[in-house]
N, C-alpha and C positions, 0 to 999 in steps of 0.2 A: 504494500500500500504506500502511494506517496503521501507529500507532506502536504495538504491543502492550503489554499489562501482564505485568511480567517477575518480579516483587518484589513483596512485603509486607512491613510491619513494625508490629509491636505494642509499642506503649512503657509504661510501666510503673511507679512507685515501687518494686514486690517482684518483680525476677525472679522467685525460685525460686517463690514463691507463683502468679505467673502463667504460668510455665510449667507447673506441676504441674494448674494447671484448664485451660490448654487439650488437654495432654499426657492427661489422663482424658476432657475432651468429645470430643475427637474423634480419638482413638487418632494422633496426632500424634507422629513420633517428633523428640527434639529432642535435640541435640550443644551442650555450652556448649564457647564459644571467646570468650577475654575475658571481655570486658561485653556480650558477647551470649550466648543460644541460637538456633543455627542451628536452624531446623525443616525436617523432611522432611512433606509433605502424604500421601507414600505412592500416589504417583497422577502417570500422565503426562499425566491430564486438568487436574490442578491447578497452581500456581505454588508453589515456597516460597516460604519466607520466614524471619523472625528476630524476637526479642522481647530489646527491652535493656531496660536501666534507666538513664536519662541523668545523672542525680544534679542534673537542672535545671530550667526549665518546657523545652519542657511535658513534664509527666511521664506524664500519658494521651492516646494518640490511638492511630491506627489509621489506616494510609497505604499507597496503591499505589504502586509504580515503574514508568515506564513507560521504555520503549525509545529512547532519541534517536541521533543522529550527532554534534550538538554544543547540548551544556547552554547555553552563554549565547544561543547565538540562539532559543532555545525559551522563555530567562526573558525576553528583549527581549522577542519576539511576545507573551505573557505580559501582561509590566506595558505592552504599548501596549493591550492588551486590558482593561485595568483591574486586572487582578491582579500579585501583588507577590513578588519575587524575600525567602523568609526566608533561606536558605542561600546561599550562592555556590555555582559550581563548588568541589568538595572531592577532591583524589584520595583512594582508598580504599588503605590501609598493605596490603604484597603485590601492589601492580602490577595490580591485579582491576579495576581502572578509576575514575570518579569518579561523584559524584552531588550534586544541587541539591535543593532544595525550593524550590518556590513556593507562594504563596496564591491561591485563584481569587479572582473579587470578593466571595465570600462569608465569606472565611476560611478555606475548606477546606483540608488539606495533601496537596499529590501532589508527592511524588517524579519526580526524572529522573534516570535510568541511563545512561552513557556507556560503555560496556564498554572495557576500554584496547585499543589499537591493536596488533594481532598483529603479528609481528616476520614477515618473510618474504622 
């Protein structure tokens, strides 16, 4: 089984401003929390997602998250691959689990998702 894409996120200099054009393109319903807008896609065919504003570079992109078991051996395999670990493992504030970013060899930014470890 592959790793699926679970997450998106749209970064930004003007939140509200880029909420309010994607919220009209494409009837996106979206919840701010923090320094983000949660978005609902409205579809159990599609993923959400979230649009911050980081107050940092980079301030524009546009990034998948995809599904792992464990972020650091996905950024090892990664940078043996030629691509480069930007973020470390980070947990996410609320327990919701953690996430990395890498570059591929092009520069691209894809996200990895760790979901936290259910208690049982």
């Amino acid at each position: 089984m592959g790793n699926p894409v679970v997450h998106f996120e749209v970064g930004c200099r003007d939140r509200a401003k880029t909420q309010e054009f994607y919220s009209k393109l494409f009837d996106w319903e979206m919840e701010s929390s923090g320094p983000t807008a949660m978005i609902s896609t409205g579809s159990e065919d599609g993923i959400d997602g979230h649009i911050t504003s980081l107050g940092h570079e980079p301030h524009n992109y546009v990034t998948f998250y995809v599904l792992v078991d464990d972020l650091q051996s996905f950024l090892d395999k990664a940078e043996s691959m030629g691509g480069e670990t930007l973020i470390p493992p980070t947990e996410i504030p609320g327990d919701e689990g953690s996430f990395a970013w890498l570059a591929d060899p092009d520069g691209n930014i894809v996200g990895l998702w760790q979901p936290a470890p259910v208690d049982g």
